[in-house]
N, C-alpha and C positions, 0 to 999 in steps of 0.2 A: 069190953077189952080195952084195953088203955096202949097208948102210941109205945108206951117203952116194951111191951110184949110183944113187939113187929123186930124182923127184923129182914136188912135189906138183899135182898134176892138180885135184883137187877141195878144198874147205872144206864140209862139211856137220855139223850140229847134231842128236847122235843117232845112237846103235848101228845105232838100225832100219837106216835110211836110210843108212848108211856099209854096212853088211851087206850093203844089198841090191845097191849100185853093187859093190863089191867082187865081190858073186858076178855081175853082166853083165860083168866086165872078165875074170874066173878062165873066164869059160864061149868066152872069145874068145882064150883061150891066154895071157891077159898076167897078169903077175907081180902081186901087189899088196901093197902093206903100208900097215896102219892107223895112221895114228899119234893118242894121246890120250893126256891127262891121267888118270891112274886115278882119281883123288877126283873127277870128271865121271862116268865109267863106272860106278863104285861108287854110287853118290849117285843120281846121274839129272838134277841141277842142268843146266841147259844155260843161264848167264846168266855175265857178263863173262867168257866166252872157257872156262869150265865145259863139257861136252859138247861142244868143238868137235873134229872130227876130220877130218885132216889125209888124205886118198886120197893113196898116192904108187905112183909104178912108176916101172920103171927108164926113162931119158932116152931110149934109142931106142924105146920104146911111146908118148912122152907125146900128140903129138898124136893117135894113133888112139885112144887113150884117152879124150881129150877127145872126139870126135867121137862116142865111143859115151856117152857120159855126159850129151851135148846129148838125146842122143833115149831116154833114160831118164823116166820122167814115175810120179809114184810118187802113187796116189789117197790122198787124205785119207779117215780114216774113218768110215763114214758112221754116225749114232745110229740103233738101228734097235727104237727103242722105239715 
């Protein structure tokens, strides 16, 4: 399957966070591919479009994709000083 038969589901800021949606979509049989800027990735910069990454799968996944990605909820972390 080739990159231009994806297409993008998600916009999120941050590996973590792209990671984690990535592996609830790969645990529900669907294809996934990251797309980012490497000097974001390298860096860790996430400001004017720096760390933004691009969730994509293939056209006939997209909407179920979406629908698992709504119920996705990812905790902020907590300071446990």
């Amino acid at each position: 399957m080739k990159n231009q038969d994806f297409v993008t589901v998600a916009v999120v800021y941050g590996q973590i966070k792209a990671e984690v949606f990535k592996s609830h979509l790969e645990s529900e049989d669907i294809p996934v591919y990251l797309q980012y800027e490497s000097l974001g990735k390298v860096t860790g910069i996430t400001i004017d479009g720096l760390g933004k990454i691009k969730i994509k799968v293939p056209h006939e996944f997209a909407e179920e994709a979406k629908q698992i990605l709504q119920q996705v909820t990812i905790e902020p972390e907590s300071d446990q000083t």
